[in-house]
C-alpha positions in Angstrom: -54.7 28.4 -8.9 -56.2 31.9 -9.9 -59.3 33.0 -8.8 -61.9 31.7 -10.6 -64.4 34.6 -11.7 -68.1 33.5 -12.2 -70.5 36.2 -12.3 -68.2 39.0 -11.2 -67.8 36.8 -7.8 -64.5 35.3 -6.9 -64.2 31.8 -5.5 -61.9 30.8 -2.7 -61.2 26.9 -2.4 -60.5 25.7 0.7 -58.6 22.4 0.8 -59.2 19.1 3.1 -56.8 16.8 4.6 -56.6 14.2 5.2 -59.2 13.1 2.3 -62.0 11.2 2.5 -64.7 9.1 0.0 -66.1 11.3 -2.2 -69.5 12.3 -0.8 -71.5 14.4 -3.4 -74.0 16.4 -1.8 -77.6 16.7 -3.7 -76.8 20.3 -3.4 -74.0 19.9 -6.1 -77.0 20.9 -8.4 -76.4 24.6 -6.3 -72.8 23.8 -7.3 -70.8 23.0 -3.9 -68.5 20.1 -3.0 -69.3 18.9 0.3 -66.3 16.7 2.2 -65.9 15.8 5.2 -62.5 16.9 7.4 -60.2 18.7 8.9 -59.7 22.0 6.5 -57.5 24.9 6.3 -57.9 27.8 4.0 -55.4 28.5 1.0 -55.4 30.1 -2.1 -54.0 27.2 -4.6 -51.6 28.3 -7.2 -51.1 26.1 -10.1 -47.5 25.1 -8.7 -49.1 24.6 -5.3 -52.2 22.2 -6.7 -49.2 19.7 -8.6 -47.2 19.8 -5.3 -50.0 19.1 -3.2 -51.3 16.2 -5.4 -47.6 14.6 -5.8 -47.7 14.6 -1.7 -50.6 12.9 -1.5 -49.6 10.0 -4.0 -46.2 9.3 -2.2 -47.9 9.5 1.4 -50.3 6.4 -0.1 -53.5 8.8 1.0 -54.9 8.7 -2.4 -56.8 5.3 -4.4 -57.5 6.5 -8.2 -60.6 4.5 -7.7 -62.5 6.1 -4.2 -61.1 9.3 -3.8 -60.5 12.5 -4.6 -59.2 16.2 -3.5 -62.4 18.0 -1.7 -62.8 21.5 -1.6 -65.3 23.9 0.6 -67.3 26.1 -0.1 -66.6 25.9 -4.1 -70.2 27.9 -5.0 -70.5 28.2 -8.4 -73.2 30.4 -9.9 -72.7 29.5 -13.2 -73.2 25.5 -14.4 -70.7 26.1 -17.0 -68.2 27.1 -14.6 -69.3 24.5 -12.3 -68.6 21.9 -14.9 -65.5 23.7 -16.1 -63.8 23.0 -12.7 -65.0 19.6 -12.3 -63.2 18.6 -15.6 -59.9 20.7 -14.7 -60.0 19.0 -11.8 -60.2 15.4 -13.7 -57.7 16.7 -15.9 -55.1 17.5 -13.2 -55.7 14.0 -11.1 -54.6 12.0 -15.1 -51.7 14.6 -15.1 -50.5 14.0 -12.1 -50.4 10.1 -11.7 -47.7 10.7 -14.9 -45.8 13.0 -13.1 -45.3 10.4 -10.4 -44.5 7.1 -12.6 -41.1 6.2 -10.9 -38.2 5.4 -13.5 -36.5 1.7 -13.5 -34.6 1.1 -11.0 -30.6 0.2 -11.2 -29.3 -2.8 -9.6 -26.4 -2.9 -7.7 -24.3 -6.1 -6.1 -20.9 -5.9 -4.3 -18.3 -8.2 -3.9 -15.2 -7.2 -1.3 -12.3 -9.0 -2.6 -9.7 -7.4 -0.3 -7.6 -9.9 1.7 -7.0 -7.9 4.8 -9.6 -5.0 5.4 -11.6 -4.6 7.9 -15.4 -5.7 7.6 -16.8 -3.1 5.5 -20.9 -1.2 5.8 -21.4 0.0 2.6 -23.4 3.5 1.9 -25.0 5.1 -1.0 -24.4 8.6 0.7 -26.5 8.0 3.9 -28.5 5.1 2.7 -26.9 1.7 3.9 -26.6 -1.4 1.1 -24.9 -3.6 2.9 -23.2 -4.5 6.8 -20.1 -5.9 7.5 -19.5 -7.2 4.5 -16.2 -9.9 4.8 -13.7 -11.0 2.1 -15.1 -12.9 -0.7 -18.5 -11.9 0.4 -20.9 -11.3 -2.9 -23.8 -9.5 -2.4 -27.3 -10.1 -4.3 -28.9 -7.6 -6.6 -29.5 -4.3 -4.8 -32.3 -1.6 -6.1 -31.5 1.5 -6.0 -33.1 4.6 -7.9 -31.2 5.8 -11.0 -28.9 8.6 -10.8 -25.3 9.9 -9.7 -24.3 8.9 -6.0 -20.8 8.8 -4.4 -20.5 5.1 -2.5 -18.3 4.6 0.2 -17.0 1.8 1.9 -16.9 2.3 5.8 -15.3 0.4 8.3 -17.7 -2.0 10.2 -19.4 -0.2 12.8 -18.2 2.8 12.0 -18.2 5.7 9.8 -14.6 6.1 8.9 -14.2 5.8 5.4 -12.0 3.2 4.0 -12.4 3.9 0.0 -15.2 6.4 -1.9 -16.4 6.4 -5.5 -19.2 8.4 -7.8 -20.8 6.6 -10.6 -23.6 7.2 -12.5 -26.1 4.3 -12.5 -28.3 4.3 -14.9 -32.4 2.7 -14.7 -33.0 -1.1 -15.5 -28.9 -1.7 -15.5 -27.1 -3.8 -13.7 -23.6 -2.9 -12.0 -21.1 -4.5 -9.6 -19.0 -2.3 -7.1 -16.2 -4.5 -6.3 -13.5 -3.1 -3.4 -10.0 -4.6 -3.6 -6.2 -4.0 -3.1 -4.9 -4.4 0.3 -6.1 -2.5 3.1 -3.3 0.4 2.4 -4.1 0.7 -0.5 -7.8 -0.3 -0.4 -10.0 0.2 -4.6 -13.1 0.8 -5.1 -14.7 0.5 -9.0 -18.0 0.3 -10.5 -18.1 -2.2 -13.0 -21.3 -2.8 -15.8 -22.3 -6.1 -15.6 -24.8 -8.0 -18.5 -27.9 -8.7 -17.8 -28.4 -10.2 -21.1 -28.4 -14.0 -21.8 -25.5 -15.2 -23.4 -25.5 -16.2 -27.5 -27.6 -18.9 -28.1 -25.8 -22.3 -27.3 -22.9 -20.2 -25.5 -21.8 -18.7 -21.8 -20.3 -15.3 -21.1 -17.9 -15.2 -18.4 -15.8 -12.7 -17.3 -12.6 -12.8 -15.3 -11.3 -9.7 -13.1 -7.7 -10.5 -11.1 -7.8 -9.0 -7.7 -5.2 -11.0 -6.5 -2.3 -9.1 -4.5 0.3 -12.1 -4.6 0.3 -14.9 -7.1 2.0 -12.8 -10.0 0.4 -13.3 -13.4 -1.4 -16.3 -14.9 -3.0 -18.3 -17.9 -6.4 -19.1 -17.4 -7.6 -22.8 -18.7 -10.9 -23.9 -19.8 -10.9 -27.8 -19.3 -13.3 -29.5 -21.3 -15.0 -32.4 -19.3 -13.5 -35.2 -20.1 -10.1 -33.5 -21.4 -6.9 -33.2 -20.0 -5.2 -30.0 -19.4 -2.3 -30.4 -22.1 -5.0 -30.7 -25.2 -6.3 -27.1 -24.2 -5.0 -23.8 -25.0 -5.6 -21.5 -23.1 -8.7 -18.9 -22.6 -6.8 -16.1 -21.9 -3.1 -15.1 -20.6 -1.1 -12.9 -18.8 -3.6 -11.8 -16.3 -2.4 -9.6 -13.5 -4.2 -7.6 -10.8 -6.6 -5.4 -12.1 -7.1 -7.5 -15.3 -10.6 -7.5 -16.5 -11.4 -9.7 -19.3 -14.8 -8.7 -20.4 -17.2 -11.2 -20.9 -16.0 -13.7 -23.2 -18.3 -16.5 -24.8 -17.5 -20.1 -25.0 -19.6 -22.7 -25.9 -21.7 -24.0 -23.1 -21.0 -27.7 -21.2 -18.9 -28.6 -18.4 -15.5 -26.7 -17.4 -12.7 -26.9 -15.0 -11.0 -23.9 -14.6 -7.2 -24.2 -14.5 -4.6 -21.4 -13.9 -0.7 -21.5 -14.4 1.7 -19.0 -13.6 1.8 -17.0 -17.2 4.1 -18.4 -19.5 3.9 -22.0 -18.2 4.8 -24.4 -21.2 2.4 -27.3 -20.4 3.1 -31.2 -19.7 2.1 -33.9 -17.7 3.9 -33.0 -14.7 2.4 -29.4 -14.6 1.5 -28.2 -11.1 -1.3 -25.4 -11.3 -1.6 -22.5 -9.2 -5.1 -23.1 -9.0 -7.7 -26.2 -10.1 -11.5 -25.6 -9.5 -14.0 -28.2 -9.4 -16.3 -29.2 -12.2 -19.2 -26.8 -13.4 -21.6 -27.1 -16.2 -22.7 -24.0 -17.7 -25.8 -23.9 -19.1 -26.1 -22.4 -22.4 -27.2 -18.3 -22.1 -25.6 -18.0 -18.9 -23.4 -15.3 -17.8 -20.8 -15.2 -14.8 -18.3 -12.9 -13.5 -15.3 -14.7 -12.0 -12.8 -12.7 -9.6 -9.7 -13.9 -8.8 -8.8 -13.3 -5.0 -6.0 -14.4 -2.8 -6.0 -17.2 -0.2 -5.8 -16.5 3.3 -4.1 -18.3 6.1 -1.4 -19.5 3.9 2.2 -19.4 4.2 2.9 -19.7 0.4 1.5 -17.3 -2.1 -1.8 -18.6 -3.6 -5.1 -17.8 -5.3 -9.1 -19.3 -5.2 -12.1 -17.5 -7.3 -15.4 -16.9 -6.2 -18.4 -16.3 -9.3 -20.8 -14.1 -9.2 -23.8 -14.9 -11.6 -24.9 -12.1 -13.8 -27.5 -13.8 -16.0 -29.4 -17.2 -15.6 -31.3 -18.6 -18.4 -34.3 -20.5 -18.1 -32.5 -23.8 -17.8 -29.2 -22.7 -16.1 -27.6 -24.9 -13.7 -24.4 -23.0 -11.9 
């Protein structure tokens, strides 16, 4: 701050922390502030006073309602300066509790879909998300601040990075970081999810193929009740790396049925893959990631969903 001048006298605030109530003094009618606490003497620049009063709001030191800054002696020979300050000061407390409105946070979720790496500790630089995170594994929402930040996937337990990315994640978004391929050749990708409900009477899902083995496929929709030769199919050819986007179907209950791509079906038809039964509740939205099995001698594949978006009534 610069020196205030009243009456050819200049004034020297001295500055109190931590703070305290607000004790006004009957001698504020002689114009001085009277506080209680540990003090040290500064001469506030404008810069200094914002700085100062940002510090206090993010150490939780100051309540809007019971306190206030303190300063000693403030003797003001003139009441009009007097009042002057005392409004400035007013002033600058309502400026500064818009300076420190936080923006929307981003959301973040990760899903490690590689069949044979390690467990993997994820970082935002040095800020851990996640530990250990095993194949298959899908993470729930994570909030972090908005902004550009390189992620890496470490080896368990240590800090030896298996695969890195930078993305920009924006405020009140949602994203998923999936990490696929084989170890050798280990992906990382940030991936926009929607955090919107689905069109009315409908579901969004989306299908991403991390699968390292099974060669492509035709994905099936099965209709409960409904056999798999009186569907087409939802989508074909998908190979690793595939994303679908979100696709919207009408809502109900689904089997989801994969062939190898190309498959002419008939009765006899073996699938690569046959899920269970799910209803999907209209306004819902999934992603659903194709992933190898393990512990098989034959190539073969399973999904795992992640959900994106549940409406009010969603049941899966």
């Amino acid at each position: 701050m610069e020196d205030v001048k009243a009456s050819g006298t200049s004034l020297v605030f001295y500055m109190r922390i931590p703070m305290h109530p607000l004790a006004l003094d009957p001698s504020l009618e002689s114009g001085i502030f009277v506080g209680v606490g540990i003090s040290f003497r500064h001469r506030l620049r404008a810069a200094d006073r914002l700085e100062w009063f940002v510090s206090m709001f993010q150490s939780n030191m100051l309540h809007a309602s019971r306190r206030f800054m303190f300063f000693k002696p403030l003797q003001l020979v003139h009441p009009v300066v007097r009042l002057a300050v005392v409004a400035g000061a007013l002033t600058l407390l309502s400026g500064c509790q818009a300076v420190v409105s936080t923006a929307p946070a981003a959301q973040v979720r990760i899903i490690n879909a590689s069949p044979d790496a390690p467990g993997l500790d994820m970082y935002e630089g040095s800020t851990a998300l996640a530990f250990n995170l095993g194949f298959g594994t899908i993470t729930s929402y994570i909030p972090i601040a908005p902004g550009s930040f390189t992620i890496n996937a470490d080896a368990s337990g240590s800090k030896q990075a298996l695969a890195t990315n930078r993305s920009i994640f924006a405020g009140s978004t949602q994203y998923t970081i999936l990490v696929g391929n084989t170890l050798a050749n280990l992906q990382q990708q940030t991936l926009t999810d929607q955090s919107q409900p689905a069109p009315s009477g409908q579901v969004s899902l989306r299908f991403i193929d991390q699968t390292t083995r099974s060669g492509a496929v035709d994905i099936y929709l099965v209709p409960s009740g409904q056999k798999l030769p009186a569907v087409t199919p939802l989508v074909t050819g998908v190979v690793f790396s595939t994303n679908t986007g979100y696709l919207n179907v009408p809502s109900g209950a689904y089997t989801i049925v994969m062939v190898p791509s190309g498959t002419a079906i008939t009765t006899t038809t073996i699938p690569s893959y046959t899920g269970p039964q799910v209803a999907y509740a209209a306004g819902a939205v999934r992603t659903i990631v194709l992933i190898d099995q393990q512990l098989i001698t034959a190539p073969g594949l399973q999904v795992i969903t992640a959900e994106d978006f549940n409406s009010a009534v969603a049941t899966s």
